[in-house]
N, C-alpha and C positions, 0 to 999 in steps of 0.2 A: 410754508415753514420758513421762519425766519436766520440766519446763521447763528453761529453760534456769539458770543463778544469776544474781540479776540484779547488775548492777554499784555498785559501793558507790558511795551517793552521794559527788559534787565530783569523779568520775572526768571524764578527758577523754572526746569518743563515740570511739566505736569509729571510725577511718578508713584508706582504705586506706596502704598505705606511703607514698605518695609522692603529690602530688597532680599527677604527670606524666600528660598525656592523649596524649600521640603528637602533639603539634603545637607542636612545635617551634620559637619563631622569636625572635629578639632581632635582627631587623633593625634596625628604627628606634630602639632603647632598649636600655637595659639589664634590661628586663625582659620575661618568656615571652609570646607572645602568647595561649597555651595553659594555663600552669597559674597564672602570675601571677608565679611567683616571681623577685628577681634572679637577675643570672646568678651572683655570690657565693652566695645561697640554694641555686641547683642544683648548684654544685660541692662544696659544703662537707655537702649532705644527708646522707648517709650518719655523720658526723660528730655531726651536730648531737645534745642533745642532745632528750628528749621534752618538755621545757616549750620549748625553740627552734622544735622542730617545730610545737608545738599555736601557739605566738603565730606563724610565719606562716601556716599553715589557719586561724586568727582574721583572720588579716589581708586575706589572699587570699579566702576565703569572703564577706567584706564590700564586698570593692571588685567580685563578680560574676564571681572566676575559682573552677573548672578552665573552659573553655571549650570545646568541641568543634568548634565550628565559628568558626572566626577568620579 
């Protein structure tokens, strides 16, 4: 088996689609208790585009979200 090619450097990492964890909550805030993101961020995802995407996983990844248990 051959490796895999690796990624050109200054690439963003590899992540999954969406940093949604199934925990769902914007009770108290406007933002997920579960992936971090506003609730504009989760409506507009799909949308967004891949440098939108990578600056909130920059963002969210620093303030301590996806979270699984909340």
């Amino acid at each position: 088996m051959s490796a895999p090619p690796a990624k050109p450097s200054g690439a963003p990492p590899e992540r999954p689609d969406t940093p949604c964890v199934a925990v769902c909550s914007t009770t108290f805030d406007d933002v997920c208790r579960g992936c971090g993101r506003t609730v504009a961020e989760v409506a507009h995802w799909v949308s967004m585009s891949a440098d939108q995407k990578e600056a909130v996983w920059q963002r969210i990844l620093a303030q301590g979200y996806p979270r699984r248990n909340t």
